[in-house]
C-alpha positions as CSV (number, residue, x, y, z in Angstrom):
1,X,-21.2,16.7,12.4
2,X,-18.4,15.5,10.2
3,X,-19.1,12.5,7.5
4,X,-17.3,10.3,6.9
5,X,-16.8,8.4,3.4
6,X,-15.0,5.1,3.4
7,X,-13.0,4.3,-0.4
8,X,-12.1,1.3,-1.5
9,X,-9.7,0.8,-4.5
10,X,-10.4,-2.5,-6.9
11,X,-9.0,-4.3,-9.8
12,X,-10.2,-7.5,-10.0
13,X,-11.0,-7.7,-6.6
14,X,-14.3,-10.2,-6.5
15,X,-12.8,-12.3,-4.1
16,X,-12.5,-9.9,-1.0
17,X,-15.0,-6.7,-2.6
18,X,-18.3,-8.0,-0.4
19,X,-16.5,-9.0,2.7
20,X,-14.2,-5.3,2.9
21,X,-18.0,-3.8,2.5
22,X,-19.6,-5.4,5.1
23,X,-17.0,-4.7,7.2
24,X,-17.1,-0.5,6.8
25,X,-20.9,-0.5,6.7
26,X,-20.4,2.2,9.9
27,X,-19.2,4.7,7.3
28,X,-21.6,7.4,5.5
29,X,-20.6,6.3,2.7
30,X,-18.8,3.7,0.6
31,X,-17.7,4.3,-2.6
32,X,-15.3,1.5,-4.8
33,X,-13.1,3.1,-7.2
34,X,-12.7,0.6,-9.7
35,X,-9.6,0.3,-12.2
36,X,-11.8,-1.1,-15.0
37,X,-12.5,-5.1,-13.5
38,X,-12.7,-7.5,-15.8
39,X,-14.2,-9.9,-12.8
40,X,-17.2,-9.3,-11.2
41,X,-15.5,-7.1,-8.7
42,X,-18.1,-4.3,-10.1
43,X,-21.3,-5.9,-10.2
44,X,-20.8,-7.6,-6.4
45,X,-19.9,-4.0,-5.0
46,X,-22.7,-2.4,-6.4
47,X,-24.9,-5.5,-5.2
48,X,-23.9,-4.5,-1.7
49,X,-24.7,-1.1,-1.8
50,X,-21.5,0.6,-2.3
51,X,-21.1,3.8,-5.3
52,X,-18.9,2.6,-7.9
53,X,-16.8,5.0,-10.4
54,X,-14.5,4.1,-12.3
55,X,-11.3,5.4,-13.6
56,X,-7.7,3.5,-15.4
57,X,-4.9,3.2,-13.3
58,X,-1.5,4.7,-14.0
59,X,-0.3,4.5,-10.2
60,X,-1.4,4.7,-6.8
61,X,-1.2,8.0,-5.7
62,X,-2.8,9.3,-9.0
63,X,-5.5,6.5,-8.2
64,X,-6.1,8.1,-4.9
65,X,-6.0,11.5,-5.6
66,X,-8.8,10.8,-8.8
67,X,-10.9,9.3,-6.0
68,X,-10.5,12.1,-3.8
69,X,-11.3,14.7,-6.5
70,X,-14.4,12.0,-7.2
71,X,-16.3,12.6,-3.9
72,X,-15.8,15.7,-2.6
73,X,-18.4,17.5,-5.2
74,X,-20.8,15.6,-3.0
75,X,-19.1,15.0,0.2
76,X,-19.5,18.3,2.8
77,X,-17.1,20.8,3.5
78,X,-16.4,18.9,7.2
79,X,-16.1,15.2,5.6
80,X,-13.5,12.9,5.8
81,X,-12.3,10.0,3.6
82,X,-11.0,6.7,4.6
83,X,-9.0,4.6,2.2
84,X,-9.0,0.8,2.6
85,X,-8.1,-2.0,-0.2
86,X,-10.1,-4.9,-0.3
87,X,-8.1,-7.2,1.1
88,X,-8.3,-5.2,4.7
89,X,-11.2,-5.0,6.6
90,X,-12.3,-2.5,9.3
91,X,-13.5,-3.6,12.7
92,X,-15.6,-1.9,15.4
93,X,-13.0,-0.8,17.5
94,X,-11.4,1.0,14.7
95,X,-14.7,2.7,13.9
96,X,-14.9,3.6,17.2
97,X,-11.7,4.9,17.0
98,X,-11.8,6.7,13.8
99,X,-15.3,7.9,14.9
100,X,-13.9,10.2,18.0
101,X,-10.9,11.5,15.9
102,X,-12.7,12.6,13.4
103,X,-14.8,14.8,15.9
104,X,-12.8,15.8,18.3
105,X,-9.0,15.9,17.1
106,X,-7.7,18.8,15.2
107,X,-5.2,16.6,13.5
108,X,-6.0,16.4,9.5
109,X,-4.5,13.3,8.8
110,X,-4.2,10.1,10.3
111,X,-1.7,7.1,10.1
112,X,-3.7,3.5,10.1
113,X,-1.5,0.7,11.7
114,X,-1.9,-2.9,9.9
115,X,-2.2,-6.4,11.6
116,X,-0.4,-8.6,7.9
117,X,-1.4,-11.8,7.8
118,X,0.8,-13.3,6.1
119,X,0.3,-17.0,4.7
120,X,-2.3,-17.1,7.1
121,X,0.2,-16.2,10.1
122,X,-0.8,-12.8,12.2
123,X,3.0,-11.4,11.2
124,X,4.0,-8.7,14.0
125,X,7.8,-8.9,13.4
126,X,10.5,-8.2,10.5
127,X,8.9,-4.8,9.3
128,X,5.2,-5.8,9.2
129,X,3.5,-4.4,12.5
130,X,2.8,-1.7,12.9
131,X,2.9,-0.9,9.2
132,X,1.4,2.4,9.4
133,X,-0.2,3.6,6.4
134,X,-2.3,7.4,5.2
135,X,-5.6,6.5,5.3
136,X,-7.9,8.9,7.0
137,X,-7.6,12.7,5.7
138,X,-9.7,15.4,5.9
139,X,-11.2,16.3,2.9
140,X,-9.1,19.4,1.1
141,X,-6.1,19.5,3.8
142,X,-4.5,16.1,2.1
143,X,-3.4,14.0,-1.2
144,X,-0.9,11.4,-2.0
145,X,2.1,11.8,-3.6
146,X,4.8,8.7,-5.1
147,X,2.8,6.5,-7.0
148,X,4.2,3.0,-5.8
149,X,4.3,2.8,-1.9
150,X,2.6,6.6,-1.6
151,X,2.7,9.1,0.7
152,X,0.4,11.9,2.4
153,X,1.2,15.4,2.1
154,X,-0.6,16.9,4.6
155,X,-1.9,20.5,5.1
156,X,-1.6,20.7,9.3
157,X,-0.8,18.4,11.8
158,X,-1.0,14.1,11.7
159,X,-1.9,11.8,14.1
160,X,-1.5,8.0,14.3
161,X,-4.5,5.9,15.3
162,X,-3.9,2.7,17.7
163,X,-6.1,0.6,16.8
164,X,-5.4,-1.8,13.4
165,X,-7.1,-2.3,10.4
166,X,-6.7,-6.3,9.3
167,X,-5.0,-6.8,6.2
168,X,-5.2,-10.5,4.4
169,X,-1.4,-9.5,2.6
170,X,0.3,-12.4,1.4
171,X,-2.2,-15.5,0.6
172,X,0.7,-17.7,-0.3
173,X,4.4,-18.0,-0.9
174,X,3.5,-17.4,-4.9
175,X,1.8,-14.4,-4.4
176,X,4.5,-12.9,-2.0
177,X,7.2,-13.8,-4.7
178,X,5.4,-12.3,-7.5
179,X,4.9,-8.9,-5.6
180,X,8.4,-8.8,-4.4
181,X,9.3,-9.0,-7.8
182,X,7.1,-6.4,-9.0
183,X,8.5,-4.4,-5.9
184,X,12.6,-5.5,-7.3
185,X,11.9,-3.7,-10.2
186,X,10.2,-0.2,-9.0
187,X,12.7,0.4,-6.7
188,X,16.2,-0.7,-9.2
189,X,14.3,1.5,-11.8
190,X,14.5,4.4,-8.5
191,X,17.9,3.9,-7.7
192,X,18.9,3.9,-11.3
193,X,17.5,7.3,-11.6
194,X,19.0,8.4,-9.1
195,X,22.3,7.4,-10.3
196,X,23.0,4.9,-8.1
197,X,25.6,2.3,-9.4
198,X,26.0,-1.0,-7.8
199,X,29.6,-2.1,-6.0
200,X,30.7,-5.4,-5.5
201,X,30.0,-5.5,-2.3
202,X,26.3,-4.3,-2.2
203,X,25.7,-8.1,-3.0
204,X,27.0,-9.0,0.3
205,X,26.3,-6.5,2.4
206,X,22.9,-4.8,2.0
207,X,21.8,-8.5,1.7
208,X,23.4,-9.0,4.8
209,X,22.0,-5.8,6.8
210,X,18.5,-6.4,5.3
211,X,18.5,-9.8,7.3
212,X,19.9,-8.2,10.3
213,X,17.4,-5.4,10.0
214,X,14.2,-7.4,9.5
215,X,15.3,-10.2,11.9
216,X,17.4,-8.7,14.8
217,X,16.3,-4.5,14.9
218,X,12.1,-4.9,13.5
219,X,11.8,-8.3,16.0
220,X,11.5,-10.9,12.7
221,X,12.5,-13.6,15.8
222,X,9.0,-12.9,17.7
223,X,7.6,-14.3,14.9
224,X,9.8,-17.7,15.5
225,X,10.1,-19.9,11.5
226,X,7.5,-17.5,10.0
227,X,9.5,-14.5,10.9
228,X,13.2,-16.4,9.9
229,X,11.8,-17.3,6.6
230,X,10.1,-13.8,6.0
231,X,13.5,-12.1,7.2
232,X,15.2,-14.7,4.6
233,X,12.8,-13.5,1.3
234,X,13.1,-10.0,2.2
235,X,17.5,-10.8,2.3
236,X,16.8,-12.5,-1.1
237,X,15.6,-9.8,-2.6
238,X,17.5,-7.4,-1.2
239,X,20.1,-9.4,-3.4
240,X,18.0,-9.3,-6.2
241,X,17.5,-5.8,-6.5
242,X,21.4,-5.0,-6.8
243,X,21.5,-7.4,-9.4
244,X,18.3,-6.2,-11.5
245,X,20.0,-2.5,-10.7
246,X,23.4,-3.5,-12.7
247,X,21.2,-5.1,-15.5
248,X,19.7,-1.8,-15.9
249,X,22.8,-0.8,-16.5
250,X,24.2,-2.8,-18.6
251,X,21.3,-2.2,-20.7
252,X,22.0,1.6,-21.2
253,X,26.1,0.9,-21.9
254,X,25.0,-1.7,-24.7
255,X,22.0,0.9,-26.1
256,X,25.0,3.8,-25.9
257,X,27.5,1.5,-27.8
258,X,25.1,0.0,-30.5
259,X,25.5,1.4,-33.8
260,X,23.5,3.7,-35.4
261,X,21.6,2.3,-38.5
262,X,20.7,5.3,-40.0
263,X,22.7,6.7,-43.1
């Protein structure tokens, strides 16, 4: 019969570590993968029964693959592993679900769909439902690969799961800002390495065509003023990004045109 061994990845984490546990106690196993807490994140998980190892983070899909590499001298040759961050929680149905994949499917990964609540708002339009995300993978046939926003590379065939892990996203309008920004920056830093230069009007437009892609196409108007005002950050920073792209920019003319101080 296969096992299964249900991962969560922490940093600082004490506010949510207990709750994500008790909520994937149907697992074989639970193991936290800690980036080094300097919170009690540690000390709670271990109180509730989970393993805990420990390991610095450089980026996610490193993270990931370092827990993979973690378990399986322990885990069996038919195990599976089932990511989840603590701020998501599993629920029966899921387990259920996860449960008959995992035994009768030949698939050897497995796309998770999210419920987001956002600012306390179930969000199901404007890109965040069904926010599918590589979770459950077969131990040896799968890793990760990008480290922000990662991806599965999977040896075989995938499968995506119907029923949705909850995820407790955005707490407030503060945390959502500070993310996005975090987010601005990785992906101007992308498009800068891929030489991408910014036109005039990619300040209009790709503002413009986010809103009408996270409003009108992904259904951001289901979610009524929640959805609108999502759809409206999202166009912001759209904006933003274009801008923190040409500041990059800028940066390497002035480094190329700076005189050298030596001799």
């Amino acid at each position: 019969m296969p096992t299964l061994t249900a991962i969560i990845l922490t940093k600082n984490e004490a506010r949510h570590i207990v709750e994500c546990i008790d909520s994937l106690r149907w697992a074989d196993r639970i193991v936290v993968f800690d980036s080094y807490s300097d919170d009690d994140t540690v000390a709670l998980a271990a109180a509730a029964g989970a393993e805990v190892f420990q390991r610095s983070f450089d980026n996610y899909a490193a993270q990931r693959n370092a827990a993979l590499e973690a378990v399986a001298a322990t885990d069996g040759a038919d195990s599976w592993v089932f990511f989840v961050d603590a701020d998501e929680r599993g629920t029966p149905a899921l387990a259920a679900e996860i449960r008959r994949v995992t035994h009768e499917r030949m698939e050897n990964g497995w796309y998770v769909p999210r419920h987001n609540y956002i600012f306390g708002h179930v969000t199901l339009g404007a890109g965040w439902y069904p926010d599918y995300q590589f979770r459950l993978l077969r131990h040896g046939r799968a890793r990760y690969v990008r480290p922000v926003h990662e991806l599965g590379e999977v040896d075989g065939a995938v499968g995506y799961l119907e029923q949705p892990l909850i995820h407790y996203n955005y707490r407030d309008p503060a945390h959502f800002h500070a993310k996005q920004r975090f987010y601005v920056e990785h992906d101007a830093a992308i498009l800068k390495e891929q030489g991408v230069r910014p036109k005039p009007r990619n300040y209009v437009l790709q503002p413009l065509r986010q809103f009408w892609w996270r409003f009108v196409t992904l259904k951001g108007y289901r979610d009524g003023r929640h959805g609108l005002r999502l759809s409206l950050y999202m166009t912001y920073y759209e904006w933003r990004k274009y801008r923190r792209l040409a500041d990059l920019w800028r940066g390497d003319t002035a480094q190329a045109r700076r005189p050298n101080d030596a001799g």
